[in-house]
C-alpha positions in Angstrom: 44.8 36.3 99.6 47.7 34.8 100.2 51.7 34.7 98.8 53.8 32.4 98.3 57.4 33.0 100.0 60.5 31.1 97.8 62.5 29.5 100.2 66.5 28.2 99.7 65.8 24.5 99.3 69.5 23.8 101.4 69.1 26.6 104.1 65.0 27.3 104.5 65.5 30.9 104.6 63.4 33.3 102.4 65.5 34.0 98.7 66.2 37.9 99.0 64.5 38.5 95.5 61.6 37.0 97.0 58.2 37.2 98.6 55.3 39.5 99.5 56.8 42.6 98.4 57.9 41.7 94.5 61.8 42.1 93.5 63.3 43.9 96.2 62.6 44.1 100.4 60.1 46.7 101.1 60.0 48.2 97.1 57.3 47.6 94.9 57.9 46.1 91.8 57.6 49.1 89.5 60.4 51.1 91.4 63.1 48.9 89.9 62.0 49.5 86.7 61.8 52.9 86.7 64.8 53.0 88.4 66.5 51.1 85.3 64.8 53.2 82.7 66.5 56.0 84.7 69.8 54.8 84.5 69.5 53.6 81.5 68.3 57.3 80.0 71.0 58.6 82.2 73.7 56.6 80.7 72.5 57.2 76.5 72.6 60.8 77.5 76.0 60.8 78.7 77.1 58.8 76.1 76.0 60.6 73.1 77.1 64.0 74.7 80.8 63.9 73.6 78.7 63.6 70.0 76.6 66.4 70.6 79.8 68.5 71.9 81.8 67.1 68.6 79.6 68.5 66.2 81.2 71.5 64.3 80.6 73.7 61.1 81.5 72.8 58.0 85.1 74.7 57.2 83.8 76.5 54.8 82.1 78.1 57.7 84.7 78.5 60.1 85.6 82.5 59.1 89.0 82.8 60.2 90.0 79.9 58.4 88.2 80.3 54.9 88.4 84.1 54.6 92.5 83.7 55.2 92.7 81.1 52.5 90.6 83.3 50.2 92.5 86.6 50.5 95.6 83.7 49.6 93.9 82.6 46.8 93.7 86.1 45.4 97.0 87.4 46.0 97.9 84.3 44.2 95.8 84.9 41.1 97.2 89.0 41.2 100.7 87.5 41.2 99.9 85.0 38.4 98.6 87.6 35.8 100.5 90.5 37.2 104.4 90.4 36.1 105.5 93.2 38.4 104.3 92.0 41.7 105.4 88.4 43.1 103.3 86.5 45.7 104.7 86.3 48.9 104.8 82.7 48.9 106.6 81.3 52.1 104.3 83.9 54.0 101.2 82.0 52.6 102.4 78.7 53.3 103.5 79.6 56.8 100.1 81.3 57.8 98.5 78.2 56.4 100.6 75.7 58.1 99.2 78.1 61.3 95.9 77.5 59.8 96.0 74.0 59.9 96.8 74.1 63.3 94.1 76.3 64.0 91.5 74.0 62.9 93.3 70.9 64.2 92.5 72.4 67.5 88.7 73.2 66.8 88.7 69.4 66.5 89.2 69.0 62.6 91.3 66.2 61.6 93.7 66.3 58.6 91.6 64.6 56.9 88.5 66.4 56.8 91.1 69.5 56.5 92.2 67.8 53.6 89.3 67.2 52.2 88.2 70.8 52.5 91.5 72.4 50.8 91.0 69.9 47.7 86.8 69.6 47.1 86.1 70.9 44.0 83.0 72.4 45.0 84.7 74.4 47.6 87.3 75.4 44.7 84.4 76.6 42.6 83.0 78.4 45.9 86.4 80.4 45.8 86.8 80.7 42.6 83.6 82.7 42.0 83.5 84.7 45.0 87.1 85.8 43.8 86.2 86.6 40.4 83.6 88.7 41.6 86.0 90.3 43.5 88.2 91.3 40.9 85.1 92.0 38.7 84.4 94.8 41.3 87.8 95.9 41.7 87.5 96.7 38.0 89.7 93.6 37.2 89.7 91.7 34.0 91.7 88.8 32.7 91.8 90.3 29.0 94.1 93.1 30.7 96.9 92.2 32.9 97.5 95.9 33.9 94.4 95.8 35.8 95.8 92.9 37.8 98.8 94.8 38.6 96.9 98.2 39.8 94.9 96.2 41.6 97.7 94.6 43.5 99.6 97.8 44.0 96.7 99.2 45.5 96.4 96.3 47.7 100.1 96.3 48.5 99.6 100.4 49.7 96.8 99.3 51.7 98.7 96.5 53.5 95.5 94.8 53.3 94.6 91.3 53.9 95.3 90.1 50.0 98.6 92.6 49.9 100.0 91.2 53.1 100.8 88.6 50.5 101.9 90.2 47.5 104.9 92.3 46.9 106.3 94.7 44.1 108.9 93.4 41.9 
């Protein structure tokens, strides 16, 4: 059996790449390739970990964002129907300026933030879990006073919805 050895036609030495022993000196042939597939795995892996480590609930999800903007969202619909207590209004906007901030720095962009605050399916998620809120808080819109005791009793509480609302 013999092998043919590629020589440099200017120099006569052997080419490295070359010879008896397949693409490199003293390797066989399958090493490289195995070597590349390797690499190669090595590399994808790497490069679709920052995608892996990117990938984050919906906000809807994310408690301490959602729950804030719901307890919000009620003292805001107490202090529509209720003419003796007044939402606490630069309060709200200041905790959700914080709250912006908050899920800018669990990777959220303003955008997607954005997109959350005005989707009417997550409005309509709010709305209902509200309303049966105040349905079991003995609330109904065909009586304001039950807005109002509702909100004073919230407001004695100092709970998270009457952190936001205050007695006029």
């Amino acid at each position: 059996m013999s092998h043919a050895i590629a020589y440099h036609a200017l120099s006569g030495r052997p080419l490295l790449h070359s010879g008896l022993f397949g693409s490199r000196l003293g390797e066989p042939k399958t090493k490289g390739y195995v070597v590349k597939f390797v690499k190669g795995a090595a590399v994808a892996c790497l490069t679709a970990l920052p995608v892996f480590a990117d990938t984050k609930p919906p906000l809807r999800e994310v408690k301490e964002i959602d729950n804030e903007l719901y307890y919000i969202a009620i003292a805001n619909e107490i202090s529509e129907y209720c003419p003796s207590i007044s939402g606490r209004r630069f309060k709200a906007i200041g905790v959700m300026w914080g709250l912006r901030s908050k899920a800018n720095k669990l990777g959220y962009s303003d955008g997607e933030i954005r997109a959350y605050v005005e989707s009417d399916k997550e409005k309509a998620r709010m709305r209902t879990k509200g309303e049966a809120y105040l349905a079991r808080n003995g609330v109904t819109y065909e009586n304001n006073e039950t807005f109002c005791a509702l909100g004073r009793k919230e407001i004695e509480r100092n709970s998270a919805v009457g952190v936001y609302l205050k007695a006029n």
